[in-house]
N, C-alpha and C positions, 0 to 999 in steps of 0.2 A: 615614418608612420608611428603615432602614438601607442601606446598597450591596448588602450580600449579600442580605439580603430582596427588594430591590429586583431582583435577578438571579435567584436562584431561581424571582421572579415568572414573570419575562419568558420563561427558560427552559423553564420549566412549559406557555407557552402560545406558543413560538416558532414560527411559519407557517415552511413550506417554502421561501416564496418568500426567508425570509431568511438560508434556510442555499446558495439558487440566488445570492443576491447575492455570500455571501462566497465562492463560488466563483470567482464570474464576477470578482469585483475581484480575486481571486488570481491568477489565471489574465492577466490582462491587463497586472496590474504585474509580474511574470515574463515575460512576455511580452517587454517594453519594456526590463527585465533586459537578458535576454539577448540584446537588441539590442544594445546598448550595451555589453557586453564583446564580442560577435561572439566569443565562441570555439569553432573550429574551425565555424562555420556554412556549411556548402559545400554544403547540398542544399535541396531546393527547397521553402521554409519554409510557404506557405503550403496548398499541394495536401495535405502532409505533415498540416497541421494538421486541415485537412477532414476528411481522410481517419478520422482520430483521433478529432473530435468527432461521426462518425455513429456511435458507438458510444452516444452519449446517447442516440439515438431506440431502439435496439434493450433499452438499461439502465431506461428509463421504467417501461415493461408490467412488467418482472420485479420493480422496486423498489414499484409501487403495491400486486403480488399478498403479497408479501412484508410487505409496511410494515403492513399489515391485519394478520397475524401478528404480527410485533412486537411493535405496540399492545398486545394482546388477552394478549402473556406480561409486556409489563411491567403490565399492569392484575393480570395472575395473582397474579404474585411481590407487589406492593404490597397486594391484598387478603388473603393469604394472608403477609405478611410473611416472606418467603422469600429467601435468598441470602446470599451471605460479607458484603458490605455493609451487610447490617443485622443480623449479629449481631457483629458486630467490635467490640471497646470502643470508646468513642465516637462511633462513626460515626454515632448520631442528632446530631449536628451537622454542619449542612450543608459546613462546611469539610473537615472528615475523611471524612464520606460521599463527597465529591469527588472526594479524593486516594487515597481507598481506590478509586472506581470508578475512574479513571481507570487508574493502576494495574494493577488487575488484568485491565482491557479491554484494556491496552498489552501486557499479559502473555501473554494469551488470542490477541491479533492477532499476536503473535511467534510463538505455538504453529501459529497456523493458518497464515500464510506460511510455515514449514517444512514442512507437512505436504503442502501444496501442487506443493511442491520434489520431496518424495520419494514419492509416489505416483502412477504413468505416468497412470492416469485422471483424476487433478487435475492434473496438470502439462499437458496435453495444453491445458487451457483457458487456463491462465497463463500458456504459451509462447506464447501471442497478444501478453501484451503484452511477455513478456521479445524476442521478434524483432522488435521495434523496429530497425533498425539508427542511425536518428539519435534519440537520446533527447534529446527535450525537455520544456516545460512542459505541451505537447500530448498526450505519453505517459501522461501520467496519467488522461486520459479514456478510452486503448486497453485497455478491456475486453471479453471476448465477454459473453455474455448468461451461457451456462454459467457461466463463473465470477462473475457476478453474483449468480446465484440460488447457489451453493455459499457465496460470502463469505457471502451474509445468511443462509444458513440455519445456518452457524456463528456468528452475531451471533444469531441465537435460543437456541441454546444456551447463551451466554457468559450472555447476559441474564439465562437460569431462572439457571444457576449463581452469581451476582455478585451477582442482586438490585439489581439498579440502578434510581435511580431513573432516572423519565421525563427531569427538568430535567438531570439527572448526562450523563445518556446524552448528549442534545441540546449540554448545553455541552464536553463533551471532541469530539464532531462538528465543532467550530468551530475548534478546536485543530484539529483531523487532517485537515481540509478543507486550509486554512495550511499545514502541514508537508509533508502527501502531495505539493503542488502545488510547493512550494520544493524538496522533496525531488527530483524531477522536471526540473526546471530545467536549463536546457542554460547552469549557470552556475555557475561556481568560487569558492569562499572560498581570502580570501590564506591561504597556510598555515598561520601562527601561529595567525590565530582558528580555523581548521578546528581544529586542534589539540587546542585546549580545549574547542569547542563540543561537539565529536564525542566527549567521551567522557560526554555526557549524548544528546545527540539525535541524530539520523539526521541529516545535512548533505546538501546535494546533493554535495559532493565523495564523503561514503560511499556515497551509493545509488549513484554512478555505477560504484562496483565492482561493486555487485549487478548491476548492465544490461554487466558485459563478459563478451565472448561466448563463453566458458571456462571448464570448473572451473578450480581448487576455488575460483574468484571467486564465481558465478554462485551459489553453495551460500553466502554468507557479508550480514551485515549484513541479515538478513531485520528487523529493530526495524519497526516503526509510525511513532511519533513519538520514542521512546525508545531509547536503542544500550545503556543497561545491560546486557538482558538479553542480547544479541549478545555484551558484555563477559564477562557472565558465565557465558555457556555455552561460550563458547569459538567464535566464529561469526564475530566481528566482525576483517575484512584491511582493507588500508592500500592503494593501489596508486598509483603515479605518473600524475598524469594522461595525458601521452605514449603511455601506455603500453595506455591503456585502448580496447578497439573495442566497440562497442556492439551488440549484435545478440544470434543464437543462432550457432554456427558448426555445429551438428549440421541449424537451419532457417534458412538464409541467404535473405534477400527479395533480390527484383530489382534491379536499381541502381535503377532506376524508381521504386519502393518498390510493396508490394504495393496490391491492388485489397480496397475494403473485401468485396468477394463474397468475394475470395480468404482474408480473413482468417476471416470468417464460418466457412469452409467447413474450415479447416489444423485441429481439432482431430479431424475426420471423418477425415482421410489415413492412409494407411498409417504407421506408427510410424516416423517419420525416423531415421536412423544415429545411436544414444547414447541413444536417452529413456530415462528411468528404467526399470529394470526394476519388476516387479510388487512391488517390495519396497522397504526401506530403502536399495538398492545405488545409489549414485548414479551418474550418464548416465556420466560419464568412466568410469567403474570396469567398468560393464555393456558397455562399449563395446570394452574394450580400452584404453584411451586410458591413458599418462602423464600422470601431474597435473602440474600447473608450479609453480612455489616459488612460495610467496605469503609475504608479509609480514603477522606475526599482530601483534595490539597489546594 
């Protein structure tokens, strides 16, 4: 049996528990990361983390109802041979089927974190996790359940549209589990490699412009795992780290940091000073607010 046989096997028939593992080992060696450069770590690391990781118990219920769906469109699209992925030239080869899924899920996950940005009703659930005020590797677990159930039910969509396969799906999962998690990271690349890495992938140095607490930052480097399409829509700024605060400043949390009830509960609140308005107008703009000069690359 070949390697790629060998992995499409595996793929095809991958358990949960082993896409739970490469979390959990992401998660923990970023962890230890950002021990170990300690940069800027001044708030109180591990209540911060809890707090973050009881968003699993609430993400559980909404991913099992969801995950049932899924199944049942990629079983659709595969019986009914359906999507851009399988009628693209050669994409009956599992190499190109790949890179064409991956691709265009990376493309699809760039459209849907924009969309998220500029719509007051989707953004209300994703300012949970943009007011964060200390971003770390733990941030990446702070989702409300709302936007749990909206991200998968746009991963049904992509799915009918893409034609992906099951093994395809499951192995760019493993990829994006890795990246969302380093993405996240309360940790810096020396500049040089940011440099170069960043105009392929999303680094933790770029995300951490996306987590500052301002336009026109806060609207830029929306990429997945990929900064292309950031490149190439014109999305993707540069910011000095010094320079960067983390948080919302239109939803500023308690020095304390908030209570998970309280997070539960902030997309139900009255619409805070700046949220998007009902349209394309982004929060600065709807708000009144002066943009601040950013650095396009």
């Amino acid at each position: 049996m070949s390697l790629l046989t060998a992995l499409t096997t595996y793929f095809s028939h991958v358990p949960d528990s082993h896409r739970v593992a490469v979390l959990t080992i992401s998660v923990t060696l970023f962890w230890w990361l950002e021990k170990r450069q300690d940069w800027r770590m001044t708030y109180p690391r591990w209540s911060h983390a809890l707090t973050n990781a009881a968003f699993i118990l609430t993400g559980v219920g909404v991913q099992l109802l969801l995950g049932y769906s899924l199944l049942n469109a990629l079983n659709w699209t595969s019986l009914h041979h359906w999507g851009l992925a399988r009628h693209l030239p050669y994409t009956e080869q599992p190499i190109v089927h790949f890179l064409v899924a991956f691709l265009l899920l990376d493309l699809f996950e760039y459209g849907y974190h924009l969309l998220m940005h500029r719509y007051a009703y989707l953004w209300r659930f994703h300012a949970v996790h943009h007011a964060d005020p200390s971003v770390d590797v733990s941030t990446v677990l702070r989702e409300h359940p709302g936007e749990t159930f909206i991200r998968l039910t746009f991963l049904l969509v992509w799915v009918f549209i893409s034609g992906v396969t099951f093994w395809a799906l499951m192995a760019r999962q493993f990829i994006q589990i890795v990246s969302n998690v380093a993405a996240h990271a309360h940790y810096r690349l020396p500049d040089q490699l940011d440099r170069v890495l960043s105009w392929v992938f999303i680094t933790p140095n770029a995300h951490h412009v996306h987590h500052h607490e301002s336009q026109p930052f806060t609207d830029s480097n929306y990429g997945d795992v990929l900064s292309v399409w950031d490149r190439l829509f014109g999305t993707f700024r540069q910011m000095e780290a010094e320079a960067i605060v983390f948080g919302l400043n239109t939803m500023p949390e308690p020095v304390q940091g908030a209570t998970f009830r309280q997070l539960l509960g902030q997309p139900f609140q009255p619409s805070p000073p700046g949220e998007y308005a009902e349209s394309l107008v982004p929060r600065a703009i709807a708000a009144g607010k002066d943009i601040p000069q950013s650095q396009n690359a």
